[in-house]
C-alpha positions as CSV (number, residue, x, y, z in Angstrom):
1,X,20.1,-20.5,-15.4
2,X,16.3,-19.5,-15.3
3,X,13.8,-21.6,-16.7
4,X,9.8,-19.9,-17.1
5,X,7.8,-22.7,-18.0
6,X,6.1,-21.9,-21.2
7,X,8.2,-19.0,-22.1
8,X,11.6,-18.4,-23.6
9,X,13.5,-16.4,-21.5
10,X,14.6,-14.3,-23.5
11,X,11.4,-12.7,-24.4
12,X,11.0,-11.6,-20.6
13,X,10.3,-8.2,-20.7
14,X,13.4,-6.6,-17.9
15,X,12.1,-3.4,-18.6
16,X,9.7,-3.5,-15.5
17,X,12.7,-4.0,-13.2
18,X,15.0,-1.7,-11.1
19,X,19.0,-2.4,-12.1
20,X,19.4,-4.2,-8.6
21,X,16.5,-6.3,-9.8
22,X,18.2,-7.0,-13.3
23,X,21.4,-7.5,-11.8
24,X,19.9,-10.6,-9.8
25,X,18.2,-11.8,-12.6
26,X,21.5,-11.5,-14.5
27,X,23.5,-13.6,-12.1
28,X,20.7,-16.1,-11.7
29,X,20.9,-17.0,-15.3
30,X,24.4,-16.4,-15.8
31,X,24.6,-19.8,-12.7
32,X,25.0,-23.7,-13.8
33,X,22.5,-23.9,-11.4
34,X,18.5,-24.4,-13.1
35,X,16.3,-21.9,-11.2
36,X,12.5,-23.1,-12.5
37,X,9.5,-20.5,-11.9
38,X,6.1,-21.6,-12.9
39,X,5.3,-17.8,-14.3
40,X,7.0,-14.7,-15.6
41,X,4.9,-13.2,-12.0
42,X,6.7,-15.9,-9.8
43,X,10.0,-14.4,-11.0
44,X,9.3,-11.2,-10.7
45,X,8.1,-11.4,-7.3
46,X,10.8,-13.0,-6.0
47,X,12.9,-10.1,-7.7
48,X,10.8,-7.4,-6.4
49,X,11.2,-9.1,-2.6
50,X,14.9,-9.6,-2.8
51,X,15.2,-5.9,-3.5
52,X,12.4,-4.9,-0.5
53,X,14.7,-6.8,2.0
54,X,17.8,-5.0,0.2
55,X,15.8,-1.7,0.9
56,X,14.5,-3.4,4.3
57,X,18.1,-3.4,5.8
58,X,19.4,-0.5,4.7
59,X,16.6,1.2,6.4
60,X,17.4,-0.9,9.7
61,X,21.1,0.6,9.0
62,X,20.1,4.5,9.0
63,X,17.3,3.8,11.8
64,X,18.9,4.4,14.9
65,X,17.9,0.8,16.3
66,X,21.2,-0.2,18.6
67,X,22.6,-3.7,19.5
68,X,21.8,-5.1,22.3
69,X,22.2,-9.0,24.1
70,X,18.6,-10.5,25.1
71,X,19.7,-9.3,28.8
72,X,19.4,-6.1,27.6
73,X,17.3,-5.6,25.0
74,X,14.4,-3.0,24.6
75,X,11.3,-2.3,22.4
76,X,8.7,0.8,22.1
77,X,5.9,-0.8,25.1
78,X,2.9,1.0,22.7
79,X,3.8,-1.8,20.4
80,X,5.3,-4.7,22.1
81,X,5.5,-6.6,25.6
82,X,9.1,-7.9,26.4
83,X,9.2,-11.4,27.4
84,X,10.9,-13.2,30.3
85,X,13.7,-14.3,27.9
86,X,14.2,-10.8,26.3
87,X,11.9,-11.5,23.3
88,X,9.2,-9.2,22.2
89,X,5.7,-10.2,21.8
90,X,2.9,-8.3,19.9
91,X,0.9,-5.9,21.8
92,X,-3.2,-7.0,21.6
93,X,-5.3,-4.1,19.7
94,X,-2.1,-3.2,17.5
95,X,-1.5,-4.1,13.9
96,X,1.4,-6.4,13.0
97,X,2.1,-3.8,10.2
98,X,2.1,-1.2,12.4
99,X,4.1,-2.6,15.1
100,X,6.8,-3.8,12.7
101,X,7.0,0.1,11.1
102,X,7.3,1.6,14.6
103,X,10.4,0.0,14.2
104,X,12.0,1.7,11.6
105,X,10.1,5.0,12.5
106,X,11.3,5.4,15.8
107,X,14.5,3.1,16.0
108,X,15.9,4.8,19.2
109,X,13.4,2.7,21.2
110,X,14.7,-0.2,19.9
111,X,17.7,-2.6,20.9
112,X,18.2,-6.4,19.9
113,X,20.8,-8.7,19.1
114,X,21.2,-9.7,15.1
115,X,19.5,-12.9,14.6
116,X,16.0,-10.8,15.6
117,X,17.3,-8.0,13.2
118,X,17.1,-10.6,10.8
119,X,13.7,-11.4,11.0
120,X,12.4,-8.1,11.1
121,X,13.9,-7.1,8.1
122,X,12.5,-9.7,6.6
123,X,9.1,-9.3,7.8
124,X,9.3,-6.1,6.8
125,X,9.8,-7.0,3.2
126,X,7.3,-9.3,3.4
127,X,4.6,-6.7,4.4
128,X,5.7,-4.2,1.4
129,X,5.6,-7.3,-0.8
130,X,2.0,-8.4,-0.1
131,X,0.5,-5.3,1.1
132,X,-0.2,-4.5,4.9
133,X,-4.0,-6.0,4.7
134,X,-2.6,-9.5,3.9
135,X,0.7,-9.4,6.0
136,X,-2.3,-8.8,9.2
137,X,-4.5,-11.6,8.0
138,X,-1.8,-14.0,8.2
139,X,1.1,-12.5,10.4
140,X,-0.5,-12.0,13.8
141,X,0.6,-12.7,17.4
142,X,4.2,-11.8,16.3
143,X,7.1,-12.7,18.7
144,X,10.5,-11.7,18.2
145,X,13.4,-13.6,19.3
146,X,16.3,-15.0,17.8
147,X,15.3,-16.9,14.9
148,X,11.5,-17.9,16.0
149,X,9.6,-16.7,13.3
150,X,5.6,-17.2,12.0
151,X,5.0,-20.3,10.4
152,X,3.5,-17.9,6.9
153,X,7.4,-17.1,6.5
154,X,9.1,-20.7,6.1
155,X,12.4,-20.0,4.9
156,X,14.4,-21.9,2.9
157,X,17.9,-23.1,3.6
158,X,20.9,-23.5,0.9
159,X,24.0,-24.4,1.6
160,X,26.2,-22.7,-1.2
161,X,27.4,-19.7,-0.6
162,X,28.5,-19.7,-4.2
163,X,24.4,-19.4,-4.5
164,X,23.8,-16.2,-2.5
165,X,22.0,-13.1,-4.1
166,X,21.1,-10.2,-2.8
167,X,18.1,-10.5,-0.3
168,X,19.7,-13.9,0.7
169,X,20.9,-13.9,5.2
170,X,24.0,-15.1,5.5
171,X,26.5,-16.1,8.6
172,X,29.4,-15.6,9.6
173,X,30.8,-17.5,12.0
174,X,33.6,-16.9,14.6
175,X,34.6,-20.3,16.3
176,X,37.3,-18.6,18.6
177,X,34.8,-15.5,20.1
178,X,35.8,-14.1,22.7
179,X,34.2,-16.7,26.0
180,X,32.2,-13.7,28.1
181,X,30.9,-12.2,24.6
182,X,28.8,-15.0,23.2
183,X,26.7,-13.0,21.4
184,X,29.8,-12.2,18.8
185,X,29.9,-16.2,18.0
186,X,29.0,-15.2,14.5
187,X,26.9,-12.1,12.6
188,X,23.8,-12.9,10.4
189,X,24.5,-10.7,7.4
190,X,21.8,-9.6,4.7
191,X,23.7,-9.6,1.5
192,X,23.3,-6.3,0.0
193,X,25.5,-6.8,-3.2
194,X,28.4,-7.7,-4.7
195,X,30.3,-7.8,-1.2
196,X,28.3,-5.4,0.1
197,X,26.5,-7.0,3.6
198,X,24.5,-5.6,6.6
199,X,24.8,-6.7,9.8
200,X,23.0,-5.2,13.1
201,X,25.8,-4.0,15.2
202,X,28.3,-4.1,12.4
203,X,26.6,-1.9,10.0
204,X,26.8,-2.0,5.9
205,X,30.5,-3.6,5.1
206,X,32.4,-6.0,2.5
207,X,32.9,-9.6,3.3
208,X,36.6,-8.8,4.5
209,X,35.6,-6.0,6.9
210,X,32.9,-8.2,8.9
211,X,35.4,-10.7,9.5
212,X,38.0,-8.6,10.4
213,X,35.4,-6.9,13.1
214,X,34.6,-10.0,14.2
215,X,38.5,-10.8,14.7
216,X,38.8,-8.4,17.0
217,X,36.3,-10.2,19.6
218,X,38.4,-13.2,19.7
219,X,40.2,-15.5,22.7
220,X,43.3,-13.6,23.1
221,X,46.4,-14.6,20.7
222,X,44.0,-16.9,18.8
223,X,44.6,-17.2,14.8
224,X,41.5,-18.9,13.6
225,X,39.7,-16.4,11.8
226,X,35.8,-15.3,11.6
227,X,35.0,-17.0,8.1
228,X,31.7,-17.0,5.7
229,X,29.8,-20.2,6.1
230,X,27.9,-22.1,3.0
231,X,25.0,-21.5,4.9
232,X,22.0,-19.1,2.7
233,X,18.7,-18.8,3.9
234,X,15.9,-17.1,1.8
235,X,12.3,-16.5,2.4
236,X,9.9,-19.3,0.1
237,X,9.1,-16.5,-2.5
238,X,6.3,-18.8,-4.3
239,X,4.3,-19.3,-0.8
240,X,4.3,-15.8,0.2
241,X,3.3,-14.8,-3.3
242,X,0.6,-17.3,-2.8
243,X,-1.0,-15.5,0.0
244,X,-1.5,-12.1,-2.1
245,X,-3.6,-13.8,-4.7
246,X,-7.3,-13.3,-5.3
247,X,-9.9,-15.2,-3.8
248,X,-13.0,-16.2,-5.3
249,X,-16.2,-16.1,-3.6
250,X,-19.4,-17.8,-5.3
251,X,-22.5,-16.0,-3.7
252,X,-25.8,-17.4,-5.1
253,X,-25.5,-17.4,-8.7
254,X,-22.5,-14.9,-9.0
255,X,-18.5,-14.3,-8.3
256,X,-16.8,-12.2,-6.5
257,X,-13.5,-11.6,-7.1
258,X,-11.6,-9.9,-4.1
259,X,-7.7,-10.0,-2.6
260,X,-6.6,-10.0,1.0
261,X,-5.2,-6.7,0.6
């Protein structure tokens, strides 16, 4: 269930949300489990994000960015430097914003294995949740690889996948992969929906369909299926909302009221 503190739930005003939005909201209070937000704002910003990462991977899905092992991974050079161990670090004299949209824009340049699909995505979401002038004052010197991430992200670990909403990662693990394909020991997954997930190199599919992709890469006559772990990981909504709020500057005898972004 939700809990606003100071406000009776059902007096929130759903009006101001997209259906994907109210379904969330809707399964959230429909749980036995108390989800507490210290505003009406707090919720919906964690509502809006959810649905930004939704929107974030299903851009990553029609983009044209390929899969790719860190051997073998590439990244537009304008924007980023590729590291010894196949990760990609931010170029000097380019934007974080602009590096992480070159992405999307031009995905044909791009190749990377599913754990940095991940993060992307989620920056991505981050940046149209804050604005672009906050995401640079606090996401800078970006490197992407596996799941190193900047500190400003921090994300939050649950292990009930009974718990997942859309906007949550997920994984899938396969314990009998397939020896000289490591990179197939498991799929991080954005959930999307009701059984609707996207992983990079698998694409947009239902719970049942990842696994059985993911079955195919296995030891040869094995039977222990690919399963969904309990493992959820979101972003911490109430930090990054944090970071967008106004500042206020005393100069002499007056304030000035001004935001990041």
């Amino acid at each position: 269930m939700i809990q606003i503190s100071g406000m009776d739930i059902g007096s929130f005003d759903q009006s101001v949300l997209t259906e994907l939005e109210r379904e969330i909201l809707l399964a959230k209070q429909q749980s036995p489990v108390v989800y507490s937000y210290d505003s009406p704002e707090a919720l919906i910003f964690e509502l809006r994000m959810r649905s930004r990462i939704v929107d974030a991977a299903r851009s990553m899905n029609a983009s044209g960015v390929s899969f790719a092992t860190f051997d073998d991974d590439r990244a537009n050079e304008r924007y980023w430097s590729r590291t010894e161990n196949g990760g990609f670090r931010q170029n000097p004299g380019v934007l974080a914003s602009d590096a992480i949209n070159d992405i999307f824009a031009n995905g044909s340049l791009y190749s990377f294995e599913c754990a940095t699909a991940m993060v992307i995505i989620l920056y991505k979401a981050v940046m149209e949740s804050i604005g672009y002038d906050t995401f640079n004052a606090h996401f800078k010197n970006l490197l992407l690889y596996d799941w190193q991430y900047d500190s400003n992200l921090r994300l939050i670990t649950v292990n009930d996948k009974n718990e997942a909403y859309p906007g949550d990662v997920l994984y899938f693990k396969n314990p009998d992969h397939d020896p000289d394909k490591p990179e197939w020991q498991g799929e991080n997954a954005i959930m999307l929906g009701v059984d609707q997930y996207f992983g990079h190199g698998i694409g947009i599919r239902s719970q049942e369909e990842i696994i059985a992709a993911l079955n195919k890469i296995r030891i040869p006559g094995s039977m222990t299926s690919a399963y969904l772990t309990d493992e959820v990981e979101h972003p911490d909504f109430e930090h990054l909302r944090k970071l967008e709020r106004p500042i206020t500057a005393r100069i002499g005898m007056r304030s000035y009221l001004y935001r990041c972004s």
